[in-house]
TILUM-511145 format. One record per residue (C-alpha): residue number from 1; residue in three letters; chain; x negated, y negated, z negated. Coordinates in steps of 0.25 Angstrom, whole numbers, plus 5000, padded with zeros to 4 digits. Each point is the difference from the previous one (the first is absolute). Layout:
% TILUM-511145
+-----+-----+---+------+------+------+
:   k :   r : c :   c1 :   c2 :   c3 :
+-----+-----+---+------+------+------+
: NUM : ALA : A :    X :    Y :    Z :
...
+-----+-----+---+------+------+------+
//
This chain:
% TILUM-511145
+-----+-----+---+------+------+------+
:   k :   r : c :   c1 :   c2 :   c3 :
+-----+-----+---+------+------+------+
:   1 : UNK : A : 4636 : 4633 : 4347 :
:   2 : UNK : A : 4988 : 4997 : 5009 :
:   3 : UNK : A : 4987 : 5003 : 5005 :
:   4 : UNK : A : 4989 : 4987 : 5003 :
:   5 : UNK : A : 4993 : 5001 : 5012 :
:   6 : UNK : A : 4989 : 4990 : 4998 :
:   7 : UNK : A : 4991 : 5002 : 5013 :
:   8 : UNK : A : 4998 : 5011 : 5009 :
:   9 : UNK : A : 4986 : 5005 : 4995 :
:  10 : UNK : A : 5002 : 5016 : 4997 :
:  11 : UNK : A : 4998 : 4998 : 4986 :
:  12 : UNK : A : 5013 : 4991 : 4998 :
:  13 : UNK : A : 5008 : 5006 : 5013 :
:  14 : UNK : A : 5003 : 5017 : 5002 :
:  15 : UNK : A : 5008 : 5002 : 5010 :
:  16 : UNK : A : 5000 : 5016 : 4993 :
:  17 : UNK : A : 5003 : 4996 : 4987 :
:  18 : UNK : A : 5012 : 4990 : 5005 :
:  19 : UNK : A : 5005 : 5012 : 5007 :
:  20 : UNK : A : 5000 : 5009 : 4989 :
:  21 : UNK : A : 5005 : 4989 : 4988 :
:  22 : UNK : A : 5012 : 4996 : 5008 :
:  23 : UNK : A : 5006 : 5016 : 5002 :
:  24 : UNK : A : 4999 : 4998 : 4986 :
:  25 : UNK : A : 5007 : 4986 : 4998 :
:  26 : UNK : A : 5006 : 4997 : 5014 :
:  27 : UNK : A : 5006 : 4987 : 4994 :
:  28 : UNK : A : 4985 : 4992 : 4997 :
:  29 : UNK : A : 4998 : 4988 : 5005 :
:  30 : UNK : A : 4986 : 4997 : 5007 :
:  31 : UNK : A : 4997 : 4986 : 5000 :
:  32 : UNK : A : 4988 : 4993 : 5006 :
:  33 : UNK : A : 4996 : 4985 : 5000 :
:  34 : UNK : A : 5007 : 5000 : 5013 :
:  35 : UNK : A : 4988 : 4998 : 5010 :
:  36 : UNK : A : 5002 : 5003 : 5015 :
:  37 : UNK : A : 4992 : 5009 : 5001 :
:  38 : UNK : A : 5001 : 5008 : 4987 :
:  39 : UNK : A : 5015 : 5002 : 5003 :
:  40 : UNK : A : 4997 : 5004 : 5015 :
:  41 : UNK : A : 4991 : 5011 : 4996 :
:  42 : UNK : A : 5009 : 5005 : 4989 :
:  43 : UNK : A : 5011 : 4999 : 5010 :
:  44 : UNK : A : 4993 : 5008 : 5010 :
:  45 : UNK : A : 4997 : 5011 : 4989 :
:  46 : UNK : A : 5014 : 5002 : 4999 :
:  47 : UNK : A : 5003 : 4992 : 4985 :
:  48 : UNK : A : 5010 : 4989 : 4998 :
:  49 : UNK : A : 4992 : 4988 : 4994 :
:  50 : UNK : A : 5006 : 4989 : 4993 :
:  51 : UNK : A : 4994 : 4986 : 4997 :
:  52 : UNK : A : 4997 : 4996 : 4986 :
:  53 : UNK : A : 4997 : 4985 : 5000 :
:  54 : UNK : A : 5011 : 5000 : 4992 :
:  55 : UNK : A : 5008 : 5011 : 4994 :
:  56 : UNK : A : 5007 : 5003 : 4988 :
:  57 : UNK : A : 5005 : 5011 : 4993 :
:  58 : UNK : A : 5011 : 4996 : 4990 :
:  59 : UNK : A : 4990 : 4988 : 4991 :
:  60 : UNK : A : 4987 : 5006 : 5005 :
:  61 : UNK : A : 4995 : 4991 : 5012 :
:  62 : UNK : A : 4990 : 5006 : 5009 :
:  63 : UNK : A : 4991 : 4989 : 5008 :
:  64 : UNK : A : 4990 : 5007 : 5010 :
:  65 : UNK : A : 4988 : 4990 : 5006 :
:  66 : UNK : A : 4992 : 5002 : 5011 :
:  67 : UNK : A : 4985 : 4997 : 4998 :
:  68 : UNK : A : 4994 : 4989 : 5010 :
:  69 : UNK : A : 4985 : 5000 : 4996 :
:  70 : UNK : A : 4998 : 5011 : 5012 :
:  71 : UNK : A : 5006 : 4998 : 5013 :
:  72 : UNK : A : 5002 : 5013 : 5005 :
:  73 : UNK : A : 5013 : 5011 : 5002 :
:  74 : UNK : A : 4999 : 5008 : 4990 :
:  75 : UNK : A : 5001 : 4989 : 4988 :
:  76 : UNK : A : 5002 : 5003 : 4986 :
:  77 : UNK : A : 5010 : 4995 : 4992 :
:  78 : UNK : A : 5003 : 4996 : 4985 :
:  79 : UNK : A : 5012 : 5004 : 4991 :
:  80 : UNK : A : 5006 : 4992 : 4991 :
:  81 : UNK : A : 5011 : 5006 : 4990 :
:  82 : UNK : A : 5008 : 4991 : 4992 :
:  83 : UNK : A : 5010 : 5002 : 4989 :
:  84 : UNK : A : 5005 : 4987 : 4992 :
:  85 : UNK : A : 4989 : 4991 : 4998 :
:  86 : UNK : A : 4988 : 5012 : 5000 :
:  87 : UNK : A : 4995 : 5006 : 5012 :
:  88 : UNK : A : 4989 : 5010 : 5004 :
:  89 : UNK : A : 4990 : 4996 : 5014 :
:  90 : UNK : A : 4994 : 5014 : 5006 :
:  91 : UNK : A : 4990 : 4993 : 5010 :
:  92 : UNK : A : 4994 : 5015 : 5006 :
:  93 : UNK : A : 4988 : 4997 : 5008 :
:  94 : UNK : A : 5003 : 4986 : 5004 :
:  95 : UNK : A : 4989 : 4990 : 5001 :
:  96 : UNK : A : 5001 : 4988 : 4994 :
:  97 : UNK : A : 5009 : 4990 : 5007 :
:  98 : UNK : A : 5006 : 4988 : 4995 :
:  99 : UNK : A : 5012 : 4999 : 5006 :
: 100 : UNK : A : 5003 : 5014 : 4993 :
: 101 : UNK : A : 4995 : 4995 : 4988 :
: 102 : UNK : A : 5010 : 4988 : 4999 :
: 103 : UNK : A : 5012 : 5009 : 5007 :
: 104 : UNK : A : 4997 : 5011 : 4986 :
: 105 : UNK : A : 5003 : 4990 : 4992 :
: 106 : UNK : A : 5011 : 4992 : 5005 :
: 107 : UNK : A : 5006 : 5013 : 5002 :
: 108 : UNK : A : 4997 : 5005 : 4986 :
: 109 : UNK : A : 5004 : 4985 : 4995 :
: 110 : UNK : A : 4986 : 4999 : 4994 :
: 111 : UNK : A : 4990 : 5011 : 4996 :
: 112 : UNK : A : 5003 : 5014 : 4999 :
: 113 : UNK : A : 5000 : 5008 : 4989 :
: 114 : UNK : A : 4993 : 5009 : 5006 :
: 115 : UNK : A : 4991 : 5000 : 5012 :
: 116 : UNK : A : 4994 : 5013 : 5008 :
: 117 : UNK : A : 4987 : 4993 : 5005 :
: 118 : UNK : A : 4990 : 5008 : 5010 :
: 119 : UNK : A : 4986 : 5001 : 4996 :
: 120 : UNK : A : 4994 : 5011 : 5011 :
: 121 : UNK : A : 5001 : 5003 : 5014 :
: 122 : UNK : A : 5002 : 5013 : 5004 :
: 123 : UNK : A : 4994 : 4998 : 5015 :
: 124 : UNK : A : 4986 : 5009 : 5006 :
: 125 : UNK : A : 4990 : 4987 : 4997 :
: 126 : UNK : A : 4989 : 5000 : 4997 :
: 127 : UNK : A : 4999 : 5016 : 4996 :
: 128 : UNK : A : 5001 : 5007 : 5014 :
: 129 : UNK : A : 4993 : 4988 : 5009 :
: 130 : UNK : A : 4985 : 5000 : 5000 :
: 131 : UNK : A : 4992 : 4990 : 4995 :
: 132 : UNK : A : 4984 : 4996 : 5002 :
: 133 : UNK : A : 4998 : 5009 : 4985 :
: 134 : UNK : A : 5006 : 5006 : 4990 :
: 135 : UNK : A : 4998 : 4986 : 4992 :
: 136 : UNK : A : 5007 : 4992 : 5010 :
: 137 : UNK : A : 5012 : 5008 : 5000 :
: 138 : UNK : A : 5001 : 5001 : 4984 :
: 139 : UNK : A : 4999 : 4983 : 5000 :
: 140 : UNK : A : 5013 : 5000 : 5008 :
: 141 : UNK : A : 5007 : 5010 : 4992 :
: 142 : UNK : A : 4996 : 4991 : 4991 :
: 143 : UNK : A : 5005 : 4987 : 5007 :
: 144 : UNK : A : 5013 : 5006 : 5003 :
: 145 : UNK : A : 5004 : 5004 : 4984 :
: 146 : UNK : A : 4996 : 4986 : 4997 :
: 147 : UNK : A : 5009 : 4995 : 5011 :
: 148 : UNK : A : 5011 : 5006 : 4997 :
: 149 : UNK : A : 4998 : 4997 : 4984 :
: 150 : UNK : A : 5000 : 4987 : 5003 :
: 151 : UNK : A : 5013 : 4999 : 5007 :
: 152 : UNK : A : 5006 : 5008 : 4989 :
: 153 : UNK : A : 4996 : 4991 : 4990 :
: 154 : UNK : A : 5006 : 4987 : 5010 :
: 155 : UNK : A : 5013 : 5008 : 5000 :
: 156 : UNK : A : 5000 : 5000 : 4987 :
: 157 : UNK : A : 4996 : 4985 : 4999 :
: 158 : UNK : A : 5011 : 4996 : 5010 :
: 159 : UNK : A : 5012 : 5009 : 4995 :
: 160 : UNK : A : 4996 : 4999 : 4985 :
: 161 : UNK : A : 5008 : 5011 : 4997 :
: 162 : UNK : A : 5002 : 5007 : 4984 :
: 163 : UNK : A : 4996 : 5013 : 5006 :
: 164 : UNK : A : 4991 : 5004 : 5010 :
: 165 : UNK : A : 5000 : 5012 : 5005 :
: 166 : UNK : A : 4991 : 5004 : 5011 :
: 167 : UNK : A : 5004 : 5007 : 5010 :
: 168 : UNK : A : 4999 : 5011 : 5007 :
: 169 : UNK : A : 4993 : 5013 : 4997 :
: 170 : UNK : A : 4985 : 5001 : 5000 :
: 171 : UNK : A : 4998 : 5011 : 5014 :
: 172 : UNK : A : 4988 : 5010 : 5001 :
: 173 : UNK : A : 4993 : 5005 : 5012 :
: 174 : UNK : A : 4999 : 5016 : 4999 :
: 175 : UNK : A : 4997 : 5011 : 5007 :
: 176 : UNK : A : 4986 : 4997 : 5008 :
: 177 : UNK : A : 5001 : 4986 : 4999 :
: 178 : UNK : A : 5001 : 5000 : 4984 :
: 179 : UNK : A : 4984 : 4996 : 5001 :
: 180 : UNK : A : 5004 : 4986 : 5005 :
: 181 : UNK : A : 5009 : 4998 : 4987 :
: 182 : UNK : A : 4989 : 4991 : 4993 :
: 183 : UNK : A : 5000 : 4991 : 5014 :
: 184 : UNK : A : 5015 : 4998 : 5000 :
: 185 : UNK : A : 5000 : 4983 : 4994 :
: 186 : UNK : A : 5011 : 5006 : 4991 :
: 187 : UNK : A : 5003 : 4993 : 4988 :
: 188 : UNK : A : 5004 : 5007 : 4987 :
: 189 : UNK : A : 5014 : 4996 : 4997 :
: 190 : UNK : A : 4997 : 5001 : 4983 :
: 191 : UNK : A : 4989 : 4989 : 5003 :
: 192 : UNK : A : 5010 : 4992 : 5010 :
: 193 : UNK : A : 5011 : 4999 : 4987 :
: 194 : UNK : A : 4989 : 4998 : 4991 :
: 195 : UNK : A : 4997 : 4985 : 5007 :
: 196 : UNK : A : 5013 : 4995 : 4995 :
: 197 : UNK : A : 5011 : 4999 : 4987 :
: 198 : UNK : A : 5012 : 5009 : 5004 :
: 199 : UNK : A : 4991 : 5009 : 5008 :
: 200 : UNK : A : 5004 : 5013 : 5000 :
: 201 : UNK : A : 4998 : 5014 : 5007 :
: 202 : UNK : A : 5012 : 5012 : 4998 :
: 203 : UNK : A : 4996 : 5013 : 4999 :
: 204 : UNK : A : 5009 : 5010 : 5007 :
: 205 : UNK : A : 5012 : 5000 : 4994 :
: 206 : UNK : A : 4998 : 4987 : 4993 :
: 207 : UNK : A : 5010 : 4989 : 4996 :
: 208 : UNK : A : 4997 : 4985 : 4999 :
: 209 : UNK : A : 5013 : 4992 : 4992 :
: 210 : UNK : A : 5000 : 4987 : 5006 :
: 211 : UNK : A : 5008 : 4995 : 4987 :
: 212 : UNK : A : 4991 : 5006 : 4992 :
: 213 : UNK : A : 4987 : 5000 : 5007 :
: 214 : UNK : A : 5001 : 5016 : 4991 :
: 215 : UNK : A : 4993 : 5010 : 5009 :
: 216 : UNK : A : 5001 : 5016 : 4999 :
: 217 : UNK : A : 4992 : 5010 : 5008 :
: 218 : UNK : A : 5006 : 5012 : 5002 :
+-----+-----+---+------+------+------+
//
């Protein structure tokens, strides 16, 4: 039916791939969380954007929220999908914001049954700026997997959700720059589930039941 546009970064919006899907399903929807500035580059790529504060697709309701912690254009946004009285909360790579927090759950009507929590940043720092010594740089990779645990673990804190998922895929620098890989401040996502009941990382092709909590790997 749809395809969620959550921000702008290249990792979450492909103008080529948008291109490509919609020859195939010309009918898709693409929704975003309705920020100016969101809709206007879309719009000036050539797509028809639609806003998803609130949308719903026969009892699915769709809830899109924009993220406030950073003031900046290109703003993330969270997802929330509810059917009857269970929802799931995709959260991307939103910092941790309040507001949001109490908007997922009033939109979920409590805690989701499943939240997809970030735990890493995918950005150049500290692995391609230069540092004093090669100590320096590695205590701020460091610092910046710590940080970003710990927001994970006050999103899971906030949002008490059965099933945590977190999200998205680990990334890998290759190629010339695969040396700087060690200096990334990336978090393992099998240590990020382990910190919590109900964490859980799919393999590809994986299902999670969230009646059942049963798992299956393909």
């Amino acid at each position: 039916n749809a395809i969620w546009i959550s921000h702008l970064h290249d990792d979450h919006y492909c103008p080529e791939f948008l291109n490509a899907y919609l020859k195939v399903s010309p009918g898709t929807l693409l929704l975003t969380s309705g920020e100016p500035h969101v809709m206007r580059i879309m719009q000036r790529d050539g797509f028809e954007p639609h806003s998803a504060k609130h949308m719903l697709f026969g009892k699915t309701h769709l809830t899109s929220l924009r993220n406030t912690a950073e003031y900046r254009e290109n703003i993330d946004s969270a997802l929330v999908v509810r059917y009857g009285d269970q929802s799931v909360a995709n959260l991307n790579d939103c910092l941790f914001d309040p507001d949001q927090i109490t908007a997922i759950r009033e939109a979920g009507g409590g805690s989701p049954v499943l939240a997809c929590l970030p735990y890493l940043g995918a950005g150049e720092y500290p692995q391609t700026y230069e540092f004093s010594s090669p100590e320096e740089q590695a205590n701020m990779a460091s610092e910046k997997a710590e940080s970003f645990i710990e927001q994970f673990d006050r999103f899971v804190e906030a949002l008490n959700p059965r099933f945590i998922l977190p999200f998205a895929g680990e990334y890998y620098l290759k190629g010339p720059l695969s040396t700087l890989n060690p200096l990334r401040g990336a978090v393992d996502a099998q240590i990020a589930a382990m910190r919590h009941p109900g964490g859980c990382v799919l393999s590809w092709g994986g299902t999670l039941d969230l009646a059942t909590g049963v798992t299956t790997n393909e």
